[in-house]
VMD Tcl script that builds the backbone (N, CA, C; Angstrom):
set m [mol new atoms 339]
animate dup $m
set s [atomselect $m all]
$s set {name element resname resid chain x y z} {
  {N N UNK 1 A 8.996 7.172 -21.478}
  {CA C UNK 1 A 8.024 7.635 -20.502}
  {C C UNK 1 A 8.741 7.905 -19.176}
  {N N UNK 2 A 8.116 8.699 -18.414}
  {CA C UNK 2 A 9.384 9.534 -17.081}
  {C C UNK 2 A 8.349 8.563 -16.572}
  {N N UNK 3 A 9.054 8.212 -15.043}
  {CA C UNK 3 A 8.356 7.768 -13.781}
  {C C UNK 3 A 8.001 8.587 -12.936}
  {N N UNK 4 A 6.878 8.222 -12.556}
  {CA C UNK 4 A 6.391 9.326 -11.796}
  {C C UNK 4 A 6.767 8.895 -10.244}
  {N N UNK 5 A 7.106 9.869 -9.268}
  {CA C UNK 5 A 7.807 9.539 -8.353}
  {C C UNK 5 A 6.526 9.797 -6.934}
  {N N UNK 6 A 6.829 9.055 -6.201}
  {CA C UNK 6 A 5.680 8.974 -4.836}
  {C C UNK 6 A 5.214 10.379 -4.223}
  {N N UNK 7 A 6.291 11.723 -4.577}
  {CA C UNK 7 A 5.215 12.806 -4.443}
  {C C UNK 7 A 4.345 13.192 -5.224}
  {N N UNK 8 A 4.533 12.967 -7.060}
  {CA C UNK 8 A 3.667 13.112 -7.855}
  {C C UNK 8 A 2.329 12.219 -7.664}
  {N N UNK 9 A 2.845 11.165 -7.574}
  {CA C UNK 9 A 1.595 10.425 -7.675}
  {C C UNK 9 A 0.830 10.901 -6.093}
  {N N UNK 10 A 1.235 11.068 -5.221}
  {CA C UNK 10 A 0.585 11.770 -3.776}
  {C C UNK 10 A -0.553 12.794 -4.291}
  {N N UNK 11 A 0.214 13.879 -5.583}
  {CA C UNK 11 A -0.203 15.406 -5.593}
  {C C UNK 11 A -1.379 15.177 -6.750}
  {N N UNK 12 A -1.362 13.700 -7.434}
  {CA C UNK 12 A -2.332 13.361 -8.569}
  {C C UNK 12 A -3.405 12.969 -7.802}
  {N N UNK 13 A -3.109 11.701 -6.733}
  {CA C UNK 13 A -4.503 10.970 -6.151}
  {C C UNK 13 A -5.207 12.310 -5.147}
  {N N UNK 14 A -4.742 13.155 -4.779}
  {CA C UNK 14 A -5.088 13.996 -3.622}
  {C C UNK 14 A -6.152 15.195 -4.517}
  {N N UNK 15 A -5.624 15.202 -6.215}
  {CA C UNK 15 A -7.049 15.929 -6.825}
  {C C UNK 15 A -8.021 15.173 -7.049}
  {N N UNK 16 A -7.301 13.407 -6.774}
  {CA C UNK 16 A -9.341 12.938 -7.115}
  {C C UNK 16 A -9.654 12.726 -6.112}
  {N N UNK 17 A -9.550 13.559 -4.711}
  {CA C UNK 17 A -10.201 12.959 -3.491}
  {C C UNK 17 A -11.204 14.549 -3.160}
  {N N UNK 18 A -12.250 13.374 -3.077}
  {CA C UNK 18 A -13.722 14.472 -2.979}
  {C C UNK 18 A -14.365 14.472 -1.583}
  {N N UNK 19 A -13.739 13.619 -0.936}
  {CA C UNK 19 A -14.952 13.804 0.441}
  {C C UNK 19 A -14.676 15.152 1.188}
  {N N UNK 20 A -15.669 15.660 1.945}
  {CA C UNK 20 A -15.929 17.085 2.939}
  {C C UNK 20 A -15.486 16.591 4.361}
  {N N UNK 21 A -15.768 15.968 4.957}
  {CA C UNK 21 A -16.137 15.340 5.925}
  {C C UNK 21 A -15.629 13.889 6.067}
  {N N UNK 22 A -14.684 14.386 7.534}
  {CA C UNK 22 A -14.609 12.763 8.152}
  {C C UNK 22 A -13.456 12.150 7.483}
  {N N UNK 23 A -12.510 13.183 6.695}
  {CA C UNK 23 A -11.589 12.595 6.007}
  {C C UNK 23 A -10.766 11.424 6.384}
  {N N UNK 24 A -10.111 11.944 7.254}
  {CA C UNK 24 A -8.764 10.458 7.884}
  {C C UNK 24 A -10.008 9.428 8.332}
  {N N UNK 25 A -11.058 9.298 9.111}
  {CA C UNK 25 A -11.763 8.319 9.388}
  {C C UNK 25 A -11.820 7.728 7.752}
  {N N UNK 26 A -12.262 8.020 7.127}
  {CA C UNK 26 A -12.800 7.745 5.878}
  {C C UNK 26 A -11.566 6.691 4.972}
  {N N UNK 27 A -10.856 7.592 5.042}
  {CA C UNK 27 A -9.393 7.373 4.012}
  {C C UNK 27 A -8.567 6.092 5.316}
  {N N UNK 28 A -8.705 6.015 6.405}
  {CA C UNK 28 A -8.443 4.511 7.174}
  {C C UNK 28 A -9.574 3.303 6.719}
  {N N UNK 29 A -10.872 3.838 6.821}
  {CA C UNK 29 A -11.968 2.472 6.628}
  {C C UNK 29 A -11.253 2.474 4.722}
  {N N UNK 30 A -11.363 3.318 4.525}
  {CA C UNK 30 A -10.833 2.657 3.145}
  {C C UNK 30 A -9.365 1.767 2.624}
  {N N UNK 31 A -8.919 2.234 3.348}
  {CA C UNK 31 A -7.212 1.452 3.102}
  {C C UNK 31 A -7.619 0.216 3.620}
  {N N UNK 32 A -8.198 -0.024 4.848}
  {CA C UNK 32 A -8.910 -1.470 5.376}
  {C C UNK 32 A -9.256 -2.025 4.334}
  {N N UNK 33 A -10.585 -1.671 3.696}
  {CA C UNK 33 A -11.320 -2.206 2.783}
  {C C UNK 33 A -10.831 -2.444 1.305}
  {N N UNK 34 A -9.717 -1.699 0.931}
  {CA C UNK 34 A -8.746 -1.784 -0.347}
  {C C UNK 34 A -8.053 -2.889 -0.442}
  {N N UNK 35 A -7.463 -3.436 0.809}
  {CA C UNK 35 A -6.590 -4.154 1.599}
  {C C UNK 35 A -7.458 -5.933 1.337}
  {N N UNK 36 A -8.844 -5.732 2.070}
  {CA C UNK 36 A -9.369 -6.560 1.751}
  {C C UNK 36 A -9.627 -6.935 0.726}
  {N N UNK 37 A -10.019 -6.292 -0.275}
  {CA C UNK 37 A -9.763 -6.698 -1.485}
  {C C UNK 37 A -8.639 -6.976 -2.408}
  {N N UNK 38 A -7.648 -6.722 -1.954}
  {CA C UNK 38 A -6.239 -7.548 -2.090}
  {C C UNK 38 A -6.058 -9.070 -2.029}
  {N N UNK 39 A -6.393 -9.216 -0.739}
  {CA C UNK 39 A -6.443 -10.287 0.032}
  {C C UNK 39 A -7.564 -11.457 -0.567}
  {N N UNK 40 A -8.503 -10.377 -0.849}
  {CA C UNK 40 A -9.865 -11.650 -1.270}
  {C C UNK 40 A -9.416 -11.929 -2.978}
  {N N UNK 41 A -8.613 -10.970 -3.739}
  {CA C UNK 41 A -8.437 -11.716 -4.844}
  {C C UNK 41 A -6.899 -12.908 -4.954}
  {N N UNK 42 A -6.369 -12.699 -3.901}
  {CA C UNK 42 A -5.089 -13.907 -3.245}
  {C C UNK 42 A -5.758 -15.026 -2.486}
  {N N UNK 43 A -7.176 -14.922 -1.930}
  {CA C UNK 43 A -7.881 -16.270 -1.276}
  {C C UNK 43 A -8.137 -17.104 -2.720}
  {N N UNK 44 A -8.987 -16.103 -3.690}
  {CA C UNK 44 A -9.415 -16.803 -4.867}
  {C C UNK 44 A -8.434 -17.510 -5.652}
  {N N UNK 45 A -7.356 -17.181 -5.546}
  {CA C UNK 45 A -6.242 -17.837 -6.236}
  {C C UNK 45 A -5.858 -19.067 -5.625}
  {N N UNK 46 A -6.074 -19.295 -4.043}
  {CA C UNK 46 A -5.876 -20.328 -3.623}
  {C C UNK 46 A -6.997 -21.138 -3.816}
  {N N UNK 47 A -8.194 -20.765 -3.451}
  {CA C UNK 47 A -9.726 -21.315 -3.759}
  {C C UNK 47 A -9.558 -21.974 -5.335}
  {N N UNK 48 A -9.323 -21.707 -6.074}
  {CA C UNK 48 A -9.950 -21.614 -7.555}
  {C C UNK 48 A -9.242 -22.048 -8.784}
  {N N UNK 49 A -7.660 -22.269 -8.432}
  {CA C UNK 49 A -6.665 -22.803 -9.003}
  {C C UNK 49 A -5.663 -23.927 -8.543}
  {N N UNK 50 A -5.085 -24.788 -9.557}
  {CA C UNK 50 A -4.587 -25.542 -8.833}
  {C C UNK 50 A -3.188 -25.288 -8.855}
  {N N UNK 51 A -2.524 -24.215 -9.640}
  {CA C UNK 51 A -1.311 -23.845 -10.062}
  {C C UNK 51 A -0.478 -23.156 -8.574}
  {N N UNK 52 A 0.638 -23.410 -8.152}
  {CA C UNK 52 A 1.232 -22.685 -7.126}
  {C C UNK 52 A 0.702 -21.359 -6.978}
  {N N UNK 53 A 1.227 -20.777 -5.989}
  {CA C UNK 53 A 0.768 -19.239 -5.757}
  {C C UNK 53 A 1.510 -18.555 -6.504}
  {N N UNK 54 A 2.911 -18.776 -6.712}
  {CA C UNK 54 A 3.948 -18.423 -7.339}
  {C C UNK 54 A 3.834 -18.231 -8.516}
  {N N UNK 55 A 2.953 -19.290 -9.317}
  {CA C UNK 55 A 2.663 -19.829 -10.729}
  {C C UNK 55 A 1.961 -18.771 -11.208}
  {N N UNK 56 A 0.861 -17.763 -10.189}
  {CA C UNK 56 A -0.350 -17.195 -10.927}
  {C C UNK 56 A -0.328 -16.648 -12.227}
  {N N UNK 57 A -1.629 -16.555 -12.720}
  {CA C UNK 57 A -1.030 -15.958 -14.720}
  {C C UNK 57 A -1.207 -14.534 -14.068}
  {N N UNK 58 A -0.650 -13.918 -15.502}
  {CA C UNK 58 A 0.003 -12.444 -15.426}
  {C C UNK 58 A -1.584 -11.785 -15.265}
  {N N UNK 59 A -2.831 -12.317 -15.588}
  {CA C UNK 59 A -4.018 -11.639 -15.448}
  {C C UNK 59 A -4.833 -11.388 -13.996}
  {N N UNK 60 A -4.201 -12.899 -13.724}
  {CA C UNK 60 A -4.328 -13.019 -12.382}
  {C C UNK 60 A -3.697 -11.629 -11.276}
  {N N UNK 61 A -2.089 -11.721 -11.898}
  {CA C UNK 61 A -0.715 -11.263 -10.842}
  {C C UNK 61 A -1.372 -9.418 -11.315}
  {N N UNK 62 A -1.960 -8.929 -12.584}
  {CA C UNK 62 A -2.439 -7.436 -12.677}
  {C C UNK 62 A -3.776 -7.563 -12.283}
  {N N UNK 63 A -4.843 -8.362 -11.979}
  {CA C UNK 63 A -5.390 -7.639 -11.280}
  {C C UNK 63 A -5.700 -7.688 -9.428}
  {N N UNK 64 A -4.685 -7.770 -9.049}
  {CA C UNK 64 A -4.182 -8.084 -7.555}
  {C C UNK 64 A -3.424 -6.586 -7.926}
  {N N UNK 65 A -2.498 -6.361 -8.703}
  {CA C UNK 65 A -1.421 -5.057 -8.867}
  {C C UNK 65 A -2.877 -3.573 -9.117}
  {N N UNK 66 A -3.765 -4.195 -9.528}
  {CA C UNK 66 A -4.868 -2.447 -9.251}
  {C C UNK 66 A -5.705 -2.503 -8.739}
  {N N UNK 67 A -5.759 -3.723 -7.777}
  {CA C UNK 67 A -5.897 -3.715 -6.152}
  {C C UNK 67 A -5.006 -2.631 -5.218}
  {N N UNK 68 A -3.693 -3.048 -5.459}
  {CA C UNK 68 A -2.677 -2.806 -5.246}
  {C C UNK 68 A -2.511 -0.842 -5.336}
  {N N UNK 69 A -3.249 -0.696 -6.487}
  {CA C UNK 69 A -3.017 0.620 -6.719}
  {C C UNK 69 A -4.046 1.253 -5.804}
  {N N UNK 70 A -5.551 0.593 -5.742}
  {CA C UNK 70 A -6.011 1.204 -4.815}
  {C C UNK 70 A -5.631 1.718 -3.802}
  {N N UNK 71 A -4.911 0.735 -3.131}
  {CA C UNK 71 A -4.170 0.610 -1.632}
  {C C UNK 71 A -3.217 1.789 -1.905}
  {N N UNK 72 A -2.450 1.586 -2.713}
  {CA C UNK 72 A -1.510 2.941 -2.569}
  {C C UNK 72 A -2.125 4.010 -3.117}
  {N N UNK 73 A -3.332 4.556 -3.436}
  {CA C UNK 73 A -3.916 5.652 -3.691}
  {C C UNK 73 A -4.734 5.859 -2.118}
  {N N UNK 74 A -4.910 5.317 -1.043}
  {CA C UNK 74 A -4.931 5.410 -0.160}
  {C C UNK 74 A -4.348 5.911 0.661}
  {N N UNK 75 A -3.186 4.803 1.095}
  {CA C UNK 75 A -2.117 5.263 1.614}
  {C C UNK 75 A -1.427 6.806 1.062}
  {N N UNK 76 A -0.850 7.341 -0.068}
  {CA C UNK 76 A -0.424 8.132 -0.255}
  {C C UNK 76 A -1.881 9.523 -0.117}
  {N N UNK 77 A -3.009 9.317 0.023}
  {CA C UNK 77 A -3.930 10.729 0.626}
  {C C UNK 77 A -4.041 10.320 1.883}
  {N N UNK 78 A -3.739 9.317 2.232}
  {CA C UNK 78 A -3.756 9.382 3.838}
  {C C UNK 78 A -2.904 10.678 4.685}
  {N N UNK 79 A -1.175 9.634 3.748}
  {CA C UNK 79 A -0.520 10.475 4.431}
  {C C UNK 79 A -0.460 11.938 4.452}
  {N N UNK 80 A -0.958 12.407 3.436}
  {CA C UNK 80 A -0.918 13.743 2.766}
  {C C UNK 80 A -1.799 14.504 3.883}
  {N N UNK 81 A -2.803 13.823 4.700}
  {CA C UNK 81 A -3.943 14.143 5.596}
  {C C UNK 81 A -3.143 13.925 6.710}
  {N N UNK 82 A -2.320 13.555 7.080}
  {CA C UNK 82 A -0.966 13.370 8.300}
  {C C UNK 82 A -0.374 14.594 8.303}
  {N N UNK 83 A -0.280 15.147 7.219}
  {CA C UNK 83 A 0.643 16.179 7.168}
  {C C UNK 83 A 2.197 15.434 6.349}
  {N N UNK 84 A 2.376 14.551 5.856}
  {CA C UNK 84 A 3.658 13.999 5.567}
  {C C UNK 84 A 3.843 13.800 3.915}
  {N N UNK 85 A 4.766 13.842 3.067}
  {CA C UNK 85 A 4.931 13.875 2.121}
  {C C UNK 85 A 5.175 12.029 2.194}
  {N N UNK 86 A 4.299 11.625 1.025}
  {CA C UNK 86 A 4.864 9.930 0.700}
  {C C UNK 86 A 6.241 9.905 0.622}
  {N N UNK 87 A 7.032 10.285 -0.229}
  {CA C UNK 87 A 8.560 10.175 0.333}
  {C C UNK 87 A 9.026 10.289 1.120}
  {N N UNK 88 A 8.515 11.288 2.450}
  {CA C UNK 88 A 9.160 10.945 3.527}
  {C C UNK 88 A 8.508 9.996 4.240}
  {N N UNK 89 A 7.618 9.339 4.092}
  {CA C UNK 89 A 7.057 8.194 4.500}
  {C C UNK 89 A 8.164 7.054 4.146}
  {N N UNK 90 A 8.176 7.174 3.237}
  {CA C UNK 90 A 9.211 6.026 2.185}
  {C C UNK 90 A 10.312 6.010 3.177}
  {N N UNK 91 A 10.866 7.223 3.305}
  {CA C UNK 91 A 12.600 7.392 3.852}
  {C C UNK 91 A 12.080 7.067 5.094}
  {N N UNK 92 A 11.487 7.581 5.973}
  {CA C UNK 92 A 11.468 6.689 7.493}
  {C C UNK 92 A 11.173 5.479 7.731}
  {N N UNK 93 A 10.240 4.457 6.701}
  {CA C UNK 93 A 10.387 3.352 6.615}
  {C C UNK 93 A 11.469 2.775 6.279}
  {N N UNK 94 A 12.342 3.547 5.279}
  {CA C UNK 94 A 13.576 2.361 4.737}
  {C C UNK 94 A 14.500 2.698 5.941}
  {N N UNK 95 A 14.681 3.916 6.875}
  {CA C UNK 95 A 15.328 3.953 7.448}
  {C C UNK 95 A 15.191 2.713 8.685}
  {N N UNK 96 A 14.281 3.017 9.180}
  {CA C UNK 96 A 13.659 2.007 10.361}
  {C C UNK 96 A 13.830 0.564 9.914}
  {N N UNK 97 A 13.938 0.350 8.647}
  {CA C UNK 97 A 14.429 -1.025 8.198}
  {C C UNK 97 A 15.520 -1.967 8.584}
  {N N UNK 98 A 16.739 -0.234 7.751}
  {CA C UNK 98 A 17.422 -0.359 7.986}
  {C C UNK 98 A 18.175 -0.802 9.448}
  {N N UNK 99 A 18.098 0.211 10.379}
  {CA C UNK 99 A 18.387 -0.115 11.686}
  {C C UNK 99 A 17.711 -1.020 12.049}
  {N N UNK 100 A 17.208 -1.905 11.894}
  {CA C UNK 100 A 16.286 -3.428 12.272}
  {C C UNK 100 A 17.487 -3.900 11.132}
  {N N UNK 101 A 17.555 -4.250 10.604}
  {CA C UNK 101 A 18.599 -4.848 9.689}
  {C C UNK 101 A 20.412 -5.024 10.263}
  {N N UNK 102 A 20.445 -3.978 10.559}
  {CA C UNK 102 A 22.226 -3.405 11.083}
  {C C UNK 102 A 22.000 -4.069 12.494}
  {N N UNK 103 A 20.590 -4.452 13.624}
  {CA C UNK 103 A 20.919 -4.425 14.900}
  {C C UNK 103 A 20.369 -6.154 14.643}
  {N N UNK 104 A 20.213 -6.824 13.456}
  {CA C UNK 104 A 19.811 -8.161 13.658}
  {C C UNK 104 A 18.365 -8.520 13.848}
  {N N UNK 105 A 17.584 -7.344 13.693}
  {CA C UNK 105 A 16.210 -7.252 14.212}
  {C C UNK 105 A 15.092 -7.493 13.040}
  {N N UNK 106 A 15.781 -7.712 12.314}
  {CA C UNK 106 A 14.514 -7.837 10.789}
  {C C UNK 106 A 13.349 -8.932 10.936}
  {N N UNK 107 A 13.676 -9.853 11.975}
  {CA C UNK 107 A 12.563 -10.801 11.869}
  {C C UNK 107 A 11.815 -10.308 13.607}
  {N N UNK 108 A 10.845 -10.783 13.897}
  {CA C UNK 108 A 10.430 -10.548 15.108}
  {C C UNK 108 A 8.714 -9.407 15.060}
  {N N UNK 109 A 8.716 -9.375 15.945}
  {CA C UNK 109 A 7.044 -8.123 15.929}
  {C C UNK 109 A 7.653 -7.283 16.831}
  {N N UNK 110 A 6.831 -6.047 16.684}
  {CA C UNK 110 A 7.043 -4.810 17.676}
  {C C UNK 110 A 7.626 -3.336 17.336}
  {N N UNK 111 A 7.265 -2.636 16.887}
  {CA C UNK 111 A 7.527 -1.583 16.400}
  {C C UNK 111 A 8.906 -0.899 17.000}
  {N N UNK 112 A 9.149 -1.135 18.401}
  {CA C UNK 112 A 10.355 -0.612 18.999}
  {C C UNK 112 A 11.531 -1.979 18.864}
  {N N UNK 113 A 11.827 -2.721 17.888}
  {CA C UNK 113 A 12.514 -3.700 18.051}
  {C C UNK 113 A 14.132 -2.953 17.435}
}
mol reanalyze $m
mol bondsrecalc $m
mol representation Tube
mol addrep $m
């Protein structure tokens, strides 16, 4: 099976996106709300089990991962509504990493660090 690479999958989620109206507002309250539901199935794991976080079962750890997919079916029509290809999203993040990495800066807050 080929992998599909972050512009394909960009050029797949962007034919199932149907709204007219209000797009980027829309496609932000949603990455929020995708997000939250990430998060609320990682509270339940702490709520509801007694096994480490680390420990979770694999049913647990996939369905947090299409949570997960939500979020990046988000993110990647977001950006597409930016004007930016997800890969170059990708490359200016790893870049910006990078140089936070090379200048000692990887830990800390602040976007200009």
């Amino acid at each position: 099976m080929n992998k599909l690479t972050l512009d394909e999958y960009q050029a797949a989620a962007e034919r199932t996106f149907i709204v007219e109206q209000d797009k980027i507002p829309y496609l932000l309250y949603g990455l929020a709300s995708e997000t939250g539901e990430v998060l609320g199935k990682a509270k339940r794991v702490i709520r509801d089990t007694v096994v480490p976080f680390d420990d979770m079962s694999y049913e647990t750890r996939k369905e947090i991962a299409m949570e997960l997919g939500d979020v990046l079916w988000y993110v990647a029509t977001l950006a597409g509504h930016l004007q930016f290809d997800l890969s170059r999203v990708a490359e200016m993040n790893t870049a910006k990493l990078d140089r936070r990495m090379q200048a000692d800066l990887i830990t800390g807050s602040g976007d200009n660090r």
